[in-house]
TIDO-763585 format. One record per atom (N, C-alpha, C): residue number from 1; residue in three letters; atom name; x, y, z. Coordinates in steps of 0.2 Angstrom, whole numbers. Last residue first. Layout:
<pts>
- NUM/ala/CA/X/Y/Z
...
</pts>
This chain:
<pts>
- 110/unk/N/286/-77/-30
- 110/unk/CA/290/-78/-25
- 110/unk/C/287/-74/-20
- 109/unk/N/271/-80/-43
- 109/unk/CA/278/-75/-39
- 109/unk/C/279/-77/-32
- 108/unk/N/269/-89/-54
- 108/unk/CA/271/-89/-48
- 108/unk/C/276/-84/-46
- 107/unk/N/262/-92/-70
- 107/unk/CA/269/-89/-67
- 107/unk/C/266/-85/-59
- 106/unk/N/248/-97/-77
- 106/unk/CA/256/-101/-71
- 106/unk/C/260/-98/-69
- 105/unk/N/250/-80/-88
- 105/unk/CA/245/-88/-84
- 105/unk/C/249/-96/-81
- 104/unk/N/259/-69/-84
- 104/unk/CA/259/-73/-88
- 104/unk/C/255/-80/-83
- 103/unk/N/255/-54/-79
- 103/unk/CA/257/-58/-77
- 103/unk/C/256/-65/-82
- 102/unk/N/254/-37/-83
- 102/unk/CA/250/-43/-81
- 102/unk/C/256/-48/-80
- 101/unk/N/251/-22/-76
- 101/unk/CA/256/-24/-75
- 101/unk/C/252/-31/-77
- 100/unk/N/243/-5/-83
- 100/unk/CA/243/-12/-78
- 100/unk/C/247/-19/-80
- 99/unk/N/242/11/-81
- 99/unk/CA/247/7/-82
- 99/unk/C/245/-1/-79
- 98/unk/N/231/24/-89
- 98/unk/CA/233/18/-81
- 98/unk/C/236/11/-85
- 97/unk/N/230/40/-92
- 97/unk/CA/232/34/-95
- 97/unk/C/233/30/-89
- 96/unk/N/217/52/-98
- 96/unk/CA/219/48/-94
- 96/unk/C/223/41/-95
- 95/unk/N/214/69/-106
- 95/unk/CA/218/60/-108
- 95/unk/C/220/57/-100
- 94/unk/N/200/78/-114
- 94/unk/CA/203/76/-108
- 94/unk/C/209/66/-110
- 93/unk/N/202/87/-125
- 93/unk/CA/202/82/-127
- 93/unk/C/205/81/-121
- 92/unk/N/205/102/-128
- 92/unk/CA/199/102/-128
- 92/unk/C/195/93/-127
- 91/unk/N/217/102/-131
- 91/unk/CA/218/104/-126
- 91/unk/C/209/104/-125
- 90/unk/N/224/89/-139
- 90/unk/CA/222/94/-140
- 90/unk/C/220/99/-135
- 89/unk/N/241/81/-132
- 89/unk/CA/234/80/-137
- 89/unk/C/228/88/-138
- 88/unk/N/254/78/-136
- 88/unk/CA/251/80/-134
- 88/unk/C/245/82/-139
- 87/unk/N/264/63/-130
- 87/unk/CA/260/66/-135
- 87/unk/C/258/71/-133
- 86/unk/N/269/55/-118
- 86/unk/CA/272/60/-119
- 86/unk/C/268/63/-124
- 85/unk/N/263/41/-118
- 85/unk/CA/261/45/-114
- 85/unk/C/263/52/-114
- 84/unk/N/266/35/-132
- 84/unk/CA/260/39/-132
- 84/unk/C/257/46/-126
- 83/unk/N/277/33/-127
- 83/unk/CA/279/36/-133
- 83/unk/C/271/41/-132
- 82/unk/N/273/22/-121
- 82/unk/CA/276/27/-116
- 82/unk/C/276/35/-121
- 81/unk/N/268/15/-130
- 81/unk/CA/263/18/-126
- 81/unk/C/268/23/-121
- 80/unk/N/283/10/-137
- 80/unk/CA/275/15/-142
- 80/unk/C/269/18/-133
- 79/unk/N/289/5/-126
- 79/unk/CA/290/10/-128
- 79/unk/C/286/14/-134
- 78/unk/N/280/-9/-124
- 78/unk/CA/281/-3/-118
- 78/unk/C/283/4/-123
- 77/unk/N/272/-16/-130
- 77/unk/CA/275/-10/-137
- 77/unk/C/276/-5/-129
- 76/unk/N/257/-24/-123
- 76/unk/CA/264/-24/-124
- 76/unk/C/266/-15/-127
- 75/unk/N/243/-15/-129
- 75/unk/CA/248/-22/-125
- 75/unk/C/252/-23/-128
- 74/unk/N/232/-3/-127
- 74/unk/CA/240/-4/-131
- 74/unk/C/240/-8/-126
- 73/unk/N/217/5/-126
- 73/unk/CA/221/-3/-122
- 73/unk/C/225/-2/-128
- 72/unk/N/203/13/-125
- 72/unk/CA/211/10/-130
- 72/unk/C/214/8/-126
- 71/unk/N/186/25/-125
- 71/unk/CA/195/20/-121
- 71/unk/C/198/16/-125
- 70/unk/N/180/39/-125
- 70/unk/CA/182/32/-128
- 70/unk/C/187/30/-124
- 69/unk/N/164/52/-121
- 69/unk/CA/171/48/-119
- 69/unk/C/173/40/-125
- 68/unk/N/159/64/-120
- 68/unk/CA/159/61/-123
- 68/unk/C/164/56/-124
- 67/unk/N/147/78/-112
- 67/unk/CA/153/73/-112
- 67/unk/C/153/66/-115
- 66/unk/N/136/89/-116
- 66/unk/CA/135/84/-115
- 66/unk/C/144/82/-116
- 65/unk/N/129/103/-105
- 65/unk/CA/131/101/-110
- 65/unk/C/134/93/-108
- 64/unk/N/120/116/-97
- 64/unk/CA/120/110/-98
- 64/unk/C/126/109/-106
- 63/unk/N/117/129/-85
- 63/unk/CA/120/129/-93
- 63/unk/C/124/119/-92
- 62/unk/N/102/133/-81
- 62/unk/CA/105/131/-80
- 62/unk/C/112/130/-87
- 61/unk/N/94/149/-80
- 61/unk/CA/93/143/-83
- 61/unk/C/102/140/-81
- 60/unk/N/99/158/-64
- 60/unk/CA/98/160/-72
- 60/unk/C/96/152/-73
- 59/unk/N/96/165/-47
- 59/unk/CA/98/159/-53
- 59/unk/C/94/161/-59
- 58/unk/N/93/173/-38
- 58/unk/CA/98/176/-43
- 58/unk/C/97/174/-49
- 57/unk/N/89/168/-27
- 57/unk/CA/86/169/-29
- 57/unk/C/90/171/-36
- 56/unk/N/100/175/-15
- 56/unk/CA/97/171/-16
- 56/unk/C/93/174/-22
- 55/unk/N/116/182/-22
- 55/unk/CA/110/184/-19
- 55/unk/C/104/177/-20
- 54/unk/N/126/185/-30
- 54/unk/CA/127/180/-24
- 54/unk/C/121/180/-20
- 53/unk/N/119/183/-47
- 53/unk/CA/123/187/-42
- 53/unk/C/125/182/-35
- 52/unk/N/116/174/-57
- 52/unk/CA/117/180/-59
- 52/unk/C/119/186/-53
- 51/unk/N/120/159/-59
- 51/unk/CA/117/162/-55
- 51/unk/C/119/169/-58
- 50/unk/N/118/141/-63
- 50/unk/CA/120/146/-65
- 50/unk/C/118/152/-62
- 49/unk/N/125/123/-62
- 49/unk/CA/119/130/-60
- 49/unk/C/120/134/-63
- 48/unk/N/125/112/-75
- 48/unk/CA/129/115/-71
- 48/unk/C/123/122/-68
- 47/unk/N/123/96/-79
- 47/unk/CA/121/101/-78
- 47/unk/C/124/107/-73
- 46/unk/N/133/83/-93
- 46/unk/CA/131/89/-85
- 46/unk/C/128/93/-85
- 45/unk/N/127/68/-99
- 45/unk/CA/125/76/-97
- 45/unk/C/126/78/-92
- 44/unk/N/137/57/-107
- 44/unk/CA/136/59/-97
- 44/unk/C/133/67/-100
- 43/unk/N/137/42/-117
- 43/unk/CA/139/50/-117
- 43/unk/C/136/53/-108
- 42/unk/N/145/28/-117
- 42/unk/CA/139/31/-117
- 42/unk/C/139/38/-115
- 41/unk/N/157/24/-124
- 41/unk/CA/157/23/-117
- 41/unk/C/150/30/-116
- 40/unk/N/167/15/-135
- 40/unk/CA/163/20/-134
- 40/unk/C/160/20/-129
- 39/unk/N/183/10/-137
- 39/unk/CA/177/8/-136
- 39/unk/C/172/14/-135
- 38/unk/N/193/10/-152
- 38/unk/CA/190/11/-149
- 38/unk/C/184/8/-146
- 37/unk/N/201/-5/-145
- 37/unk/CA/197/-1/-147
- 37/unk/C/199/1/-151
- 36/unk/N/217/-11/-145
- 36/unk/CA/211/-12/-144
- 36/unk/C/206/-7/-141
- 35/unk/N/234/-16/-152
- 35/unk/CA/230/-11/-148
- 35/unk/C/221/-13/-149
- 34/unk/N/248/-18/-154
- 34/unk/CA/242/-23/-151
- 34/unk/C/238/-18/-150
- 33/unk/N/258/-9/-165
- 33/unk/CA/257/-11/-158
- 33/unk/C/250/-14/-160
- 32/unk/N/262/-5/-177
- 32/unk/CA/262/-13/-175
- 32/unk/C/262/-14/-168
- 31/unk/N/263/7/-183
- 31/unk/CA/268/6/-180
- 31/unk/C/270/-1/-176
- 30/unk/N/252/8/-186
- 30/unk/CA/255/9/-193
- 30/unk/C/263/7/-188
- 29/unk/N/243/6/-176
- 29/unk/CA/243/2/-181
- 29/unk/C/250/1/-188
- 28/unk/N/246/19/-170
- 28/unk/CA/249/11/-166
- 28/unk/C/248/7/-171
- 27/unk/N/240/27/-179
- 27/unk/CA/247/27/-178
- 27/unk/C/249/22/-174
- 26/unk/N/228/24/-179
- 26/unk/CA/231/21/-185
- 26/unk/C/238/24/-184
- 25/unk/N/222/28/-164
- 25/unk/CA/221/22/-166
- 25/unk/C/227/17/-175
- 24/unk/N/226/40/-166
- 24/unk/CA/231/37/-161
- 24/unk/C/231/29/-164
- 23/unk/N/216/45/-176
- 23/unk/CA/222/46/-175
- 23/unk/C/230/43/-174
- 22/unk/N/204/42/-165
- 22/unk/CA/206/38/-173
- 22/unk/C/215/38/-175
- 21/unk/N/205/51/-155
- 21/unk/CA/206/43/-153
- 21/unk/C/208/39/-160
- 20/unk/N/205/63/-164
- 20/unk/CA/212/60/-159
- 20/unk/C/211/52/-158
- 19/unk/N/194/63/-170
- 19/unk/CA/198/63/-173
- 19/unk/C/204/61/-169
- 18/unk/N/185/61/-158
- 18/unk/CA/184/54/-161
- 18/unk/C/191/56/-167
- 17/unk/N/188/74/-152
- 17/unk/CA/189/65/-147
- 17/unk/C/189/62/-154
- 16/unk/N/182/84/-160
- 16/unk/CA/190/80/-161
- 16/unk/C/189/77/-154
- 15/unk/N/168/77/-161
- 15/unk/CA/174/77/-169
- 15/unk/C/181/77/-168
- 14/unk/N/164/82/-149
- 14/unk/CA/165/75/-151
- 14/unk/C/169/73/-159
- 13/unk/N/169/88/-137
- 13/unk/CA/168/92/-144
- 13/unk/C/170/83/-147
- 12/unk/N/171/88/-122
- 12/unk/CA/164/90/-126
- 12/unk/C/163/91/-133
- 11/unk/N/177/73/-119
- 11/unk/CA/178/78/-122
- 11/unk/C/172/82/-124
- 10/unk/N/190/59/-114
- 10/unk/CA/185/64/-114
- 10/unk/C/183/69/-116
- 9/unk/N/198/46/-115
- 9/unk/CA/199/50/-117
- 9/unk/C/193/53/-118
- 8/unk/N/210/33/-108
- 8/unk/CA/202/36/-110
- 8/unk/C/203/44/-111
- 7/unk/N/220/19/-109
- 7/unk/CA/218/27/-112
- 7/unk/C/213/28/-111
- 6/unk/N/230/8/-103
- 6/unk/CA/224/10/-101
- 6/unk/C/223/17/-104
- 5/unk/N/243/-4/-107
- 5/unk/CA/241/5/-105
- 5/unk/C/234/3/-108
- 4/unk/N/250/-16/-100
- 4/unk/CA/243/-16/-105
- 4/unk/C/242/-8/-102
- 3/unk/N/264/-27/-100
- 3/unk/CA/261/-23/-97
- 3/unk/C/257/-19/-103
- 2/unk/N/269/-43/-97
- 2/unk/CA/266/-39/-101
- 2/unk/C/264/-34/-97
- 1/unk/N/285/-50/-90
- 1/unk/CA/279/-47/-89
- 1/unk/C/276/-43/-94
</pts>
């Protein structure tokens, strides 16, 4: 069975996402894993409220900013993406990683 590690990786500061996700990207190359992306996954505005006391009416301009996301797929190299799940990456650079199991085309589970 192949298994295919799922990365996305989040961020308001978009120089270091795209330095991390590049980073990773030429370190699975440089170590021969299958990898795929970067994908770029269209930017999200939050707005968040903002208030200046617990009193109605308080509210201040809203404080907005933008989220910046990429994904990467590693197949196969169990131990390079395991290697990846222990890294540590910037702390201004959110990482999520999902594990999925494939199954080889014909192969029939009991």
């Amino acid at each position: 069975m192949t298994f295919v590690t799922k990365l996305r990786f989040q961020s308001g500061d978009r120089a270091a996402l795209d330095d991390t996700v590049n980073g990773l990207r030429e370190m699975l190359e440089r170590k021969g894993a299958e990898c795929k992306g970067p994908h770029t996954e269209p930017s999200e505005r939050i707005r968040v409220p903002l208030y200046e006391g617990l009193s109605s009416g308080d509210e201040l301009d809203d404080w907005t900013f933008e989220v910046f996301a990429r994904r990467l797929e590693i197949h196969g190299n169990d131990h390079i993406a395991r290697e990846v799940g222990h890294m540590d990456f910037p702390d201004s650079v959110h990482v999520e990683i999902e594990l999925e199991q494939k199954k080889p085309l014909g192969h029939r589970q009991n």
